[in-house]
C-alpha positions in Angstrom: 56.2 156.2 137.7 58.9 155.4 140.3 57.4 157.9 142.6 53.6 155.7 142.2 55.5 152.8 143.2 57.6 154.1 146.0 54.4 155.5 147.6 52.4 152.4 147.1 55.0 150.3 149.1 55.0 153.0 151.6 51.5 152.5 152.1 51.9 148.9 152.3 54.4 149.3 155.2 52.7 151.5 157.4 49.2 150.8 156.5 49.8 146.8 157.1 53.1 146.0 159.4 51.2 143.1 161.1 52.0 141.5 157.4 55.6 141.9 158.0 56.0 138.1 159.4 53.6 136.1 157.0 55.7 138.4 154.0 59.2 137.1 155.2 57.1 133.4 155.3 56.3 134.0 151.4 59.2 135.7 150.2 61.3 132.6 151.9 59.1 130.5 149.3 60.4 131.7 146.9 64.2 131.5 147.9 66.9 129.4 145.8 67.9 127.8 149.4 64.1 126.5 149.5 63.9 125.2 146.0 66.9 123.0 146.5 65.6 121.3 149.8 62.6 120.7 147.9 64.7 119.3 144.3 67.0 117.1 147.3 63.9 116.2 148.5 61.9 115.0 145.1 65.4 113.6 143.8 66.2 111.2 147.0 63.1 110.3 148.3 59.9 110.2 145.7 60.8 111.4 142.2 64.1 111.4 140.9 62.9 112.4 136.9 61.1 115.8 138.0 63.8 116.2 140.6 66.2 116.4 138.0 63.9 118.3 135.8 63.5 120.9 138.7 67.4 121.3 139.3 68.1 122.1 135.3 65.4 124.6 135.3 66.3 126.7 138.6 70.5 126.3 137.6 69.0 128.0 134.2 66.7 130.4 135.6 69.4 131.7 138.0 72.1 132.0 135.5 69.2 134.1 133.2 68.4 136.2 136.0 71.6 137.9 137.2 72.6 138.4 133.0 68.8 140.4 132.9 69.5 142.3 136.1 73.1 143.2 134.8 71.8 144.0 131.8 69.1 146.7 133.1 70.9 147.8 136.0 68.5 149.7 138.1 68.4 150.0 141.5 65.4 148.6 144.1 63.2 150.9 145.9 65.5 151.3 149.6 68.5 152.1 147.6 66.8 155.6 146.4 64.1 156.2 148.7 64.4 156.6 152.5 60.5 156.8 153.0 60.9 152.8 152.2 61.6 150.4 155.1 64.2 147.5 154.1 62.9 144.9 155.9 65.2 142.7 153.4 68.2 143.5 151.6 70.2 142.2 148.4 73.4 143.7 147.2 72.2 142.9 143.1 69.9 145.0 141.0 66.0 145.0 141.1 64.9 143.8 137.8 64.1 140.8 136.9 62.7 140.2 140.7 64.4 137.2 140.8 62.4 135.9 143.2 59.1 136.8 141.0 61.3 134.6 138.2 62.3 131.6 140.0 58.7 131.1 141.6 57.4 130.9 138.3 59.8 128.6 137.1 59.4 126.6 139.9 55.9 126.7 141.2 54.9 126.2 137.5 57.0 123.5 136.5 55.2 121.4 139.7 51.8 122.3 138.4 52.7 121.5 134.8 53.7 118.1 136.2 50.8 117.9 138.4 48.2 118.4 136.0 45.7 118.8 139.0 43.1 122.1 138.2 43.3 122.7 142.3 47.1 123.1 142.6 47.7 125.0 139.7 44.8 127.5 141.2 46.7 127.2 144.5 50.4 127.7 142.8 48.9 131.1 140.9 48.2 132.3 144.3 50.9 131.3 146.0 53.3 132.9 143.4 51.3 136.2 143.7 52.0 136.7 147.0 55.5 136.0 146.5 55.9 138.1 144.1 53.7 140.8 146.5 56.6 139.8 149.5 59.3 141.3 147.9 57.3 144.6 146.9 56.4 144.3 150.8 59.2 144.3 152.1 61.0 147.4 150.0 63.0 145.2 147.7 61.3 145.5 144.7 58.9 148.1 142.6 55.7 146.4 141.4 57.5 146.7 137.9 60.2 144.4 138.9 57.9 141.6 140.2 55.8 142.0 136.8 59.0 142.1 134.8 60.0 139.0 136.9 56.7 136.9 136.3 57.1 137.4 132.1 60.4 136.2 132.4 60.0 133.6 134.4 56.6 132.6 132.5 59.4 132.6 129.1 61.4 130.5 130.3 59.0 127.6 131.8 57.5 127.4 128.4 61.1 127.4 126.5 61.8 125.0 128.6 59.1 122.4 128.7 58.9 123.0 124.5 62.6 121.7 124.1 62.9 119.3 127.8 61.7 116.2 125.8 63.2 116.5 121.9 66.6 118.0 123.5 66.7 115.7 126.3 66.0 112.7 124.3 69.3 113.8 121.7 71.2 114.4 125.2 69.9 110.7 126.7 71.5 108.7 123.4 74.8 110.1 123.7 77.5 108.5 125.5 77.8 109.8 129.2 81.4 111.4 129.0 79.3 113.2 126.1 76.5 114.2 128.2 79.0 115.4 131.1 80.9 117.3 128.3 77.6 119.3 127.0 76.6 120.0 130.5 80.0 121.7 130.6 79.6 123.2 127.7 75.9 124.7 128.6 77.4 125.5 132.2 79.8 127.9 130.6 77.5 129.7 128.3 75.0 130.3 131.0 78.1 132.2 132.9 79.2 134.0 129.4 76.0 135.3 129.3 76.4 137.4 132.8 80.1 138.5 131.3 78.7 140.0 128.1 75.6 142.1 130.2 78.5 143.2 132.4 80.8 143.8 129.2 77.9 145.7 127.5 77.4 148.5 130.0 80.8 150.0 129.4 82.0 152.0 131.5 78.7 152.7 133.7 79.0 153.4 137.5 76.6 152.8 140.2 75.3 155.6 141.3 77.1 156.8 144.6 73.5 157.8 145.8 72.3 154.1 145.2 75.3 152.7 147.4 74.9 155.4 150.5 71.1 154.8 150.3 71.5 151.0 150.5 74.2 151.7 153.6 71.5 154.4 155.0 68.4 151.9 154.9 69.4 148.4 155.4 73.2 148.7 156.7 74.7 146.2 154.0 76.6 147.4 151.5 75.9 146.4 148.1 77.7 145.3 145.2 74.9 144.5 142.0 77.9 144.4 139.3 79.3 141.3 140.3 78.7 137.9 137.9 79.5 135.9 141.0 75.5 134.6 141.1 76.0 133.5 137.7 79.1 131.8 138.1 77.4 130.1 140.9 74.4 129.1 138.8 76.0 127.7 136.5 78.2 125.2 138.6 75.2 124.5 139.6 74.4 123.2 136.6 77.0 121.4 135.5 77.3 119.5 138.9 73.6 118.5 138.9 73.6 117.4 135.3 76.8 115.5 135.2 76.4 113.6 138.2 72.5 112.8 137.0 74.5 111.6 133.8 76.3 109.3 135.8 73.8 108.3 138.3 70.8 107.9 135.6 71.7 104.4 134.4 71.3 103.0 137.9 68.5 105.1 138.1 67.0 102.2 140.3 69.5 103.1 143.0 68.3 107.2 143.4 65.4 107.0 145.6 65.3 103.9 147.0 62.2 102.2 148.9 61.6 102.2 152.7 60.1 103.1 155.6 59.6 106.7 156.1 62.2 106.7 159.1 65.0 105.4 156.2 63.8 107.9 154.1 63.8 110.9 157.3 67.0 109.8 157.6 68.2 109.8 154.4 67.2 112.8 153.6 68.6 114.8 157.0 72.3 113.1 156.4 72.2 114.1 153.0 71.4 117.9 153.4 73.9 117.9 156.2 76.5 116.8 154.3 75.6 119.1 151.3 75.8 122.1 153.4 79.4 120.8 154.5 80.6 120.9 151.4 78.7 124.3 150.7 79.9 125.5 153.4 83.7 124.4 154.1 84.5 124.9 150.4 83.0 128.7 150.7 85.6 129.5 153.4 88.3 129.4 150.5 86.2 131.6 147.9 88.1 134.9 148.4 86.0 138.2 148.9 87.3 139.9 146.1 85.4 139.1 142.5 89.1 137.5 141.0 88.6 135.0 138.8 90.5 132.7 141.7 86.9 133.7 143.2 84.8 132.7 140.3 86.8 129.2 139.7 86.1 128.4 143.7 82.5 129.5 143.1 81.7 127.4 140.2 83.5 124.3 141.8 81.8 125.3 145.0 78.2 124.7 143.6 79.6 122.1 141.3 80.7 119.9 144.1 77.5 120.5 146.3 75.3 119.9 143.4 77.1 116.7 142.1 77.0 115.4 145.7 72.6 115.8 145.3 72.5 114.1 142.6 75.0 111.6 141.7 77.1 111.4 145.2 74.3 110.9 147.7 72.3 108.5 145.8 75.3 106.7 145.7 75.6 106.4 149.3 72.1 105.7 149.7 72.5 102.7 147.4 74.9 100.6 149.2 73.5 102.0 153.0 69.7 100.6 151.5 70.7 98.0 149.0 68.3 97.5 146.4 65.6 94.9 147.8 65.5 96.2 151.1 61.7 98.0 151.8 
């Protein structure tokens, strides 16, 4: 089976390199960095409630996909096969693709809101070839993009089947409550990481995996670290807290104006996302200590609590309400 697969992506590559550009296009469609400009985007500047919607489900599908990769541990196709080019490389395992995942979850979450018969043709083909990107460019077998679509398909319907009766118990509860359960949630979706890793014992990557990777893409990898999940899930926690907190002068979260304002708005607000991002990742030490993981969850915390409770804030007393 693995050797059907590893000679099918061969065959992509040298049959098709002209594809290699318009595959990197796709396969950036479907990267976590590009789902939160769009989420800033939706949240600050045209629809704050699937904005929010969109942020929960990608902090959930993220956590869920490192504990599944964790939990089957098996390696992508460059790590074992040096007949496959990596014309991308990841240091975590190969299934879920979490790629294949997260465009489900996201993609489909927009059609599901749309409810327009066009898009949602347009967002099954889209997903395809994002899920045929990452087999494209050697960092996937087709099983792990398939694997990758189920899940993600599970966890759009979980979560539009409990969205509305959980979210309406959530929405009557007091907000320290609400930032308290978000907590809670945050820390559970980490747990969940920590038990795969607990659960495969005493397994070791194989030392063929880790030269191959070296050999074919020059990065090293390291696919046993919870560190994406740790990162999910302050994701989490700072995007649902500071919605708490922001919702009841929901009025103030994308406020009306010109499309300059809103140009504007939107630039300064990224910017100073990926300040904090950034200058709070220069004190995340390499090593996977749980100093590291603490500084990684309050990383993503801070950077997600400034999208959605901090910059709306801002935006509120730069564009006070009344001003179009």
């Amino acid at each position: 089976m693995t050797d059907v697969q590893i000679t099918l992506i061969r065959v992509l590559q040298d049959q098709a390199a002209w594809l290699a550009a318009p595959m990197l296009f796709f396969s950036f469609l479907g990267q976590p960095e590009f789902f939160l400009l769009v989420v800033a985007l939706l949240y600050w500047c045209a629809n704050p409630r699937l904005g929010l919607r969109l942020g929960l489900l990608m902090g959930i599908s993220s956590g869920l996909s490192v504990a599944l990769k964790i939990a089957f541990h098996l390696p992508r196709p460059y790590w074992v096969s040096p007949e496959v080019r990596a014309l991308a490389s990841h240091p975590s395992f190969g299934l879920p693709s979490g790629h294949a995942q997260g465009a489900v979850t996201f993609w489909g979450l927009l059609a599901a809101d749309a409810r327009r018969g066009w898009f949602s043709l347009f967002v099954v083909a889209l997903v395809f070839l994002i899920g045929a990107s990452r087999i494209f460019l050697g960092v996937h077998f087709p099983v792990d993009v398939i694997a990758g679509f189920a899940f993600g398909l599970a966890v759009l319907i979980g979560f539009l089947a409990l969205e509305e009766p959980v979210g309406r118990r959530i929405a009557a509860l007091p907000i320290s409550r609400q930032i308290l359960l978000a907590f809670a949630g945050s820390i559970v979706l980490a747990l969940i990481s920590f038990a795969a890793f607990a659960a495969i014992g005493d397994w070791q990557i194989p030392a063929s995996w880790a030269a191959g990777a070296i050999q074919q893409s020059g990065q090293p990898i390291n696919p046993l670290d919870p560190g994406g999940a740790v990162t999910a899930a302050g994701f989490f926690f700072g995007f649902a807290a500071g919605a708490a907190a922001a919702w009841p002068r929901q009025e103030s979260i994308c406020i009306t104006g010109k499309w300059s304002d809103y140009l504007l708005r939107y630039i300064l607000g990224i910017i100073v996302a990926g300040m904090i991002w950034f200058g709070l990742g220069l004190l995340v030490p390499p090593e996977p200590v749980l100093a590291a993981y603490i500084l990684q969850y309050l990383r993503a915390a801070a950077a997600a609590a400034w999208v959605s409770y901090g910059a709306p804030v801002v935006f509120a007393r730069v564009y006070p309400a009344g001003r179009a």
